[in-house]
C-alpha positions in Angstrom: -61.6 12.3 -125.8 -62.0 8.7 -124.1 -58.6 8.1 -124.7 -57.4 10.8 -123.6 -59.0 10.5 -120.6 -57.9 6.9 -120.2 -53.9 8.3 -120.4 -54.8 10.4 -117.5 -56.0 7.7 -115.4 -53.2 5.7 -115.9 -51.0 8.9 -115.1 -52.7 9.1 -112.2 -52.0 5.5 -111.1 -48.1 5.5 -111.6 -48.2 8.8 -109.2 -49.9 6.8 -106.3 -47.6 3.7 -106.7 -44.5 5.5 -106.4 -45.8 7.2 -103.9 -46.3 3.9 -102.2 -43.1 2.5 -102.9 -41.0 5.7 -101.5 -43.2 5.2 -98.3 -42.6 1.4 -98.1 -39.0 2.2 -98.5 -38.8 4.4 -96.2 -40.4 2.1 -93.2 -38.3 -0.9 -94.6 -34.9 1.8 -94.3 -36.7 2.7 -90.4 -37.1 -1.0 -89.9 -33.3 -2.1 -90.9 -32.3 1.1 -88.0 -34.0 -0.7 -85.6 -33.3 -3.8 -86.1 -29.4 -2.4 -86.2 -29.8 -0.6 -82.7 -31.1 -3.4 -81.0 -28.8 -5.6 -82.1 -25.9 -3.7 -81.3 -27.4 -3.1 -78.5 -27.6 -7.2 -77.6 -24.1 -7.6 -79.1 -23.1 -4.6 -76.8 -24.9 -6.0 -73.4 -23.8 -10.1 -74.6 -20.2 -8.5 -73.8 -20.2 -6.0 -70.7 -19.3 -7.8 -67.6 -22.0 -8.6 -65.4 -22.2 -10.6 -62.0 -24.3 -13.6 -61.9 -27.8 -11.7 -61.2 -27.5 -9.9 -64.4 -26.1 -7.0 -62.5 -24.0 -4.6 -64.7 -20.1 -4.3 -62.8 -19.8 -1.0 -60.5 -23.6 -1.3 -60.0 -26.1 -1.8 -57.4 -28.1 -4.7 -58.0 -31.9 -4.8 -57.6 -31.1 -7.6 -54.4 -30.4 -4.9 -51.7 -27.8 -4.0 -50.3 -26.0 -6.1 -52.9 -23.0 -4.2 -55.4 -21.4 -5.9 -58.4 -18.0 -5.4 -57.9 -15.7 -7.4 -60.4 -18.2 -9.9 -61.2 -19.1 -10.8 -57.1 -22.0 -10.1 -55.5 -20.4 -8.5 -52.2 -23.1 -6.1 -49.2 -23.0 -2.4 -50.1 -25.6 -1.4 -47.9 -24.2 2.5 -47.6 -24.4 2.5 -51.4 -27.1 0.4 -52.1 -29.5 0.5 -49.4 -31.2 -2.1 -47.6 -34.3 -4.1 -48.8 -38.2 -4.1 -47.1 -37.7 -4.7 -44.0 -34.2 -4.0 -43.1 -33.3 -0.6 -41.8 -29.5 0.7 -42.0 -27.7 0.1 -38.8 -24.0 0.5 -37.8 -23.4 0.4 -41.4 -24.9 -3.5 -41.3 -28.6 -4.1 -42.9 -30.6 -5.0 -39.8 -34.3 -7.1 -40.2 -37.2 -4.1 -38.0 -37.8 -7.6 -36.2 -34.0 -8.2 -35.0 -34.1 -4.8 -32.9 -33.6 -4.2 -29.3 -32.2 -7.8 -28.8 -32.2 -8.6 -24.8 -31.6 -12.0 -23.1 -33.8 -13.8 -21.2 -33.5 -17.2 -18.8 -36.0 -19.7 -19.2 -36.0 -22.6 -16.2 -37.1 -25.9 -16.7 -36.9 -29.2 -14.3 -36.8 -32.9 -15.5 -37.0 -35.2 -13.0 -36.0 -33.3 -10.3 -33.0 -31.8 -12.1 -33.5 -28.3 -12.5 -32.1 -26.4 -15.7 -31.7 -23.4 -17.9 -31.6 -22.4 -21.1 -30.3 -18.3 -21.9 -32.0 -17.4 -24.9 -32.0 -13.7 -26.9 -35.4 -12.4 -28.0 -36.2 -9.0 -29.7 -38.5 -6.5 -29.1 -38.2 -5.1 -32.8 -40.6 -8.6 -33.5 -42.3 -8.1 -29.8 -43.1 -4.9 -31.0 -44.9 -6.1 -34.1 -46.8 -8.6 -32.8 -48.2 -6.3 -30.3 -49.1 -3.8 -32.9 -51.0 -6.5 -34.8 -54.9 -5.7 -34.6 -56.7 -8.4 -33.0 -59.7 -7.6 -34.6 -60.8 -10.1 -37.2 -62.8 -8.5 -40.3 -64.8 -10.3 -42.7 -67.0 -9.0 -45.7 -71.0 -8.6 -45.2 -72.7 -11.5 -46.5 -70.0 -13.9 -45.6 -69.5 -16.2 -42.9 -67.7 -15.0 -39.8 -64.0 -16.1 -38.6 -64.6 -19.4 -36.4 -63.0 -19.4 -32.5 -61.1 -21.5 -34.0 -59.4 -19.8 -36.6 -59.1 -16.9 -34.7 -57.3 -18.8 -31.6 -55.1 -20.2 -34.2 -53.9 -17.1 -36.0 -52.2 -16.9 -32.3 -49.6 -19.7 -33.2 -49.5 -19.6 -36.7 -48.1 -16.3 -37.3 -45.1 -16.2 -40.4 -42.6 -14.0 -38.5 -42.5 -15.9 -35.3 -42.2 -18.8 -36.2 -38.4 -18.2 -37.2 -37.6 -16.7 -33.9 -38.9 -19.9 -31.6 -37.7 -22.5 -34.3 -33.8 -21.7 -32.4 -35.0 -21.9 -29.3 -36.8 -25.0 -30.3 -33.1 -26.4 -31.5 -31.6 -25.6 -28.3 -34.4 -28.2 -26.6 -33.2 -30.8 -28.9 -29.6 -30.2 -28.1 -30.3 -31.0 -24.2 -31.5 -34.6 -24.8 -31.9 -37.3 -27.5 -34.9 -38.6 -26.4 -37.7 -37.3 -27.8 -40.2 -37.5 -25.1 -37.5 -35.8 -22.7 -37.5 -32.6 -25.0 -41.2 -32.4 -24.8 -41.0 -32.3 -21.0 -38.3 -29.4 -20.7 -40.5 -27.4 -23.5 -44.0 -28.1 -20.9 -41.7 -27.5 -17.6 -40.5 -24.2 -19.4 -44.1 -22.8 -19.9 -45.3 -23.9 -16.7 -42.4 -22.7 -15.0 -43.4 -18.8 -16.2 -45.3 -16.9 -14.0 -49.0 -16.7 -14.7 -50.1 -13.0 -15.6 -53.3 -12.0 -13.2 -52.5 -8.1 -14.3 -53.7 -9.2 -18.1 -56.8 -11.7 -16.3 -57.6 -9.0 -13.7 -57.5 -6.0 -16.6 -59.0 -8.4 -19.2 -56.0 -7.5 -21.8 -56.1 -8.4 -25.3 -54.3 -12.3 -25.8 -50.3 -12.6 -26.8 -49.1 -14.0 -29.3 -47.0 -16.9 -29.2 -43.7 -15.1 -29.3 -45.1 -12.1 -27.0 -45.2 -14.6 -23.9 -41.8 -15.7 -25.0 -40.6 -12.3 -24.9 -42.7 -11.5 -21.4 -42.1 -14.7 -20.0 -45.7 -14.5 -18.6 -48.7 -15.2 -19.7 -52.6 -15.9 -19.3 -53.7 -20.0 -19.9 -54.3 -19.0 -23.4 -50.8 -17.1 -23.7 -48.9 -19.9 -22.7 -50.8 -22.8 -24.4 -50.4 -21.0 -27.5 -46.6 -20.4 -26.5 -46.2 -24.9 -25.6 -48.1 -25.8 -28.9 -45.8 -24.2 -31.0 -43.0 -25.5 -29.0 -44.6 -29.5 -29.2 -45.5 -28.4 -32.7 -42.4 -27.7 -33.5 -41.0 -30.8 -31.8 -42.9 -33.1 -34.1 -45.9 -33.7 -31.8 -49.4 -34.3 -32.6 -51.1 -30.9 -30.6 -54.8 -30.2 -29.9 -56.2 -26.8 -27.8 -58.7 -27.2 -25.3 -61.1 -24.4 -25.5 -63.2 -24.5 -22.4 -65.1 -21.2 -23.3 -67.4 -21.6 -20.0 -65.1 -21.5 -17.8 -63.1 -19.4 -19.8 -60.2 -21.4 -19.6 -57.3 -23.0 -22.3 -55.1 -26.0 -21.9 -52.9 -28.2 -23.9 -53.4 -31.6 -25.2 -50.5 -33.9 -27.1 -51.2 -36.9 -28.5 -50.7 -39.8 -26.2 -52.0 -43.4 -26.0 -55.7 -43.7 -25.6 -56.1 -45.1 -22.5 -54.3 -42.4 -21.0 -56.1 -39.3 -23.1 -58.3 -36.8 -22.2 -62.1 -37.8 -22.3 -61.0 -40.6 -24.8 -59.5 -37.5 -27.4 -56.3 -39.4 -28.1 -54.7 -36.2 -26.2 -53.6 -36.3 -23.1 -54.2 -33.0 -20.7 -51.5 -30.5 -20.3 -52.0 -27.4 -17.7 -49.6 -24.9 -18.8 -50.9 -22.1 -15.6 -48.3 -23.6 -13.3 -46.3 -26.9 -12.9 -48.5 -29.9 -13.1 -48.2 -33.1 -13.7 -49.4 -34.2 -17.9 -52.8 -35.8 -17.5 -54.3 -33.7 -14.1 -56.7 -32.2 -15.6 -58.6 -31.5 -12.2 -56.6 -28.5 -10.8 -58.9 -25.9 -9.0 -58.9 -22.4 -11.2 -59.2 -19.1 -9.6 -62.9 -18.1 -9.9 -63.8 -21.3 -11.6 -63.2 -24.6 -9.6 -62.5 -27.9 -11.6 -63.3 -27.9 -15.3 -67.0 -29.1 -15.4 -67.5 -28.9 -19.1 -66.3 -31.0 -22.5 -64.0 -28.4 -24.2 -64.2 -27.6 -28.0 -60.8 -29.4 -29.9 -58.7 -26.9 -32.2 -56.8 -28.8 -34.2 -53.1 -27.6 -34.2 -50.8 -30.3 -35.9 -50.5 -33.5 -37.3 -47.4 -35.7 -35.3 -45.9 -38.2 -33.3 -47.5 -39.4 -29.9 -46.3 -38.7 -26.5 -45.8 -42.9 -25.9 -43.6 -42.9 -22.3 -46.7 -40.9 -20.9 -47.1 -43.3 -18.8 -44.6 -42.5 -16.5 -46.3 -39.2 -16.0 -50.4 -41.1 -15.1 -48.6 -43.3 -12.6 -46.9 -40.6 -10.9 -50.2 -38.9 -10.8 -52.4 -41.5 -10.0 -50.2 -41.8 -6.8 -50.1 -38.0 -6.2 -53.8 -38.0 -6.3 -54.1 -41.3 -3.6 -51.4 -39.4 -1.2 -53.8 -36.2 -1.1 -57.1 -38.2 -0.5 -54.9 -38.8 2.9 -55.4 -35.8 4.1 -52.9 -33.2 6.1 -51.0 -36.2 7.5 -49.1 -38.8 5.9 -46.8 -41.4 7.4 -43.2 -40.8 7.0 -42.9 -43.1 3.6 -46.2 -41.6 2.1 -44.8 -38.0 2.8 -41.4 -39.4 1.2 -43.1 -40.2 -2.1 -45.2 -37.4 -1.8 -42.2 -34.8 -1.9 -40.5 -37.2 -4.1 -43.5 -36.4 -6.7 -43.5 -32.6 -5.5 -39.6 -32.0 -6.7 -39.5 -34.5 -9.4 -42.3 -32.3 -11.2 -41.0 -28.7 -9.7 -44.6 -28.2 -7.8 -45.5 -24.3 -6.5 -47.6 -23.8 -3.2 -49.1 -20.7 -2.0 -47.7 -19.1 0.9 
């Protein structure tokens, strides 16, 4: 009986291992398939024609509105569609920010000789800007935005950058001298009118490229405007931030005898044409600045070195009006001598 039972144990045992090995042989058979199909199917895609992207031939690639057509990448955008961003237009992928181009004038004067530079902006990128909320959110339990950061976010912007950066170009092409393109960029600012609709109706701050597009502007709308512009030119840039008198100016780093309250900035006014380094103009419902401002650091740069021409001519503008309504015929000469030289604005 024990033996017999031991035979049909080991019966037993030869069942389950053949078992076992049809199994096995039946995943190593499954295995040797796949391995098959995927290397035909390597072999396969190793020799159809592709472009350079990886993009099959007849095919749209995945870089709208690009078509592989014969092994080059050529613009399909009826077939292929445009990427984020782009809308379809005239058959031609257009950027949302390129839209309703129009062409504005922007005057300048350098040393008496006036100038002008046409320039195309777009509302598609106007339009954005505007839409952007100028609320600043911040999670509970963590430290609020700074004034700082906040005022910044008003020149630092990704998208407009690219749209001043030509304009910028078109400074450098009027002069080599460096000092000479960062007066036509501060006579362009000051030259826009100053917007008392947006001071009187307290509206919300432009951005950079929005007074660009308006060509007027609040003292905060056009100093952010004339820091991107210095920025851009290479200077050192600081915003004065008078926040009692509710005011915002430029300054650009300059020698420090000549700076602002020993900054190593010296003042620009970008309200109206002034001379770089007054920085005791009268503001409507203000007066003179009476307060230190707080500093926002905007670049890193070069200094604004032949500044000096700019404090002599205003130290002698400022000794021709403690003269009074009359001035002999040579003070009066040097006085509108300084007055066109600088492009100066009176009130009616």
């Amino acid at each position: 009986m024990g033996f017999r039972k031991h035979l049909h144990h080991h019966h037993t045992n030869g069942r389950s291992n053949l078992k076992s090995g049809i199994v096995f042989g039946i995943l190593g058979i499954l295995l040797l398939i796949i391995v098959i199909i995927l290397l035909n199917n390597y072999l396969t895609d190793l020799h159809t024609p592709k472009c350079d992207d990886g993009t099959y031939y007849s095919n749209c690639s995945n870089n709208k509105p690009y078509y592989c057509n014969d092994g080059n990448l050529v613009e399909q955008p009826i077939l292929c569609g445009c990427a984020n961003e782009y809308i379809l237009q005239d058959s031609t992928c257009v950027s949302i920010y390129n839209l309703d181009p129009k062409t504005i004038n922007l005057d300048y004067i350098l040393r008496g000789n006036k100038g002008n530079i046409e320039y195309t902006v777009y509302g598609g990128l106007n339009n954005y800007l505007a839409g952007l909320d100028r609320t600043f959110w911040y999670d509970e339990g963590s430290s609020p935005p700074t004034n700082e950061y906040m005022e910044l976010e008003f020149i630092t912007e990704s998208h407009q950058s690219n749209f001043i950066l030509p304009l910028v170009y078109k400074i450098q092409q009027l002069t080599d001298n460096t000092d000479d393109q960062a007066r036509i960029a501060i006579s362009i600012v000051q030259s826009m009118p100053y917007d008392l609709d947006s001071l009187n109706n307290n509206k919300d701050n432009r951005y950079a490229y929005e007074t660009l597009y308006d060509q007027t502007g609040v003292c905060a709308d056009k100093s952010y405007l004339l820091a991107v512009f210095l920025k851009e030119l290479g200077y050192g840039v600081v915003l004065f931030n008078y926040s009692t008198e509710n005011h915002e100016a430029i300054g650009i780093k300059c020698p420090m005898e000549y700076s602002y309250l020993d900054s190593g900035y010296c003042f620009v006014e970008t309200t109206n044409p002034t001379i770089v380094t007054d920085s005791e103009e009268e503001y409507i419902g203000v007066g003179k600045l009476t307060t230190n401002p707080e500093i926002y650091k905007v670049s890193a740069g070069k200094s604004f070195d032949s500044v000096t021409e700019e404090y002599n001519d205003y130290q002698t503008y400022k000794k021709l009006l403690s003269k009074g309504n009359t001035l002999s015929e040579a003070d009066y000469a040097t006085w509108k001598h300084i007055v066109d030289k600088y492009g100066f604005k009176f009130n009616d």
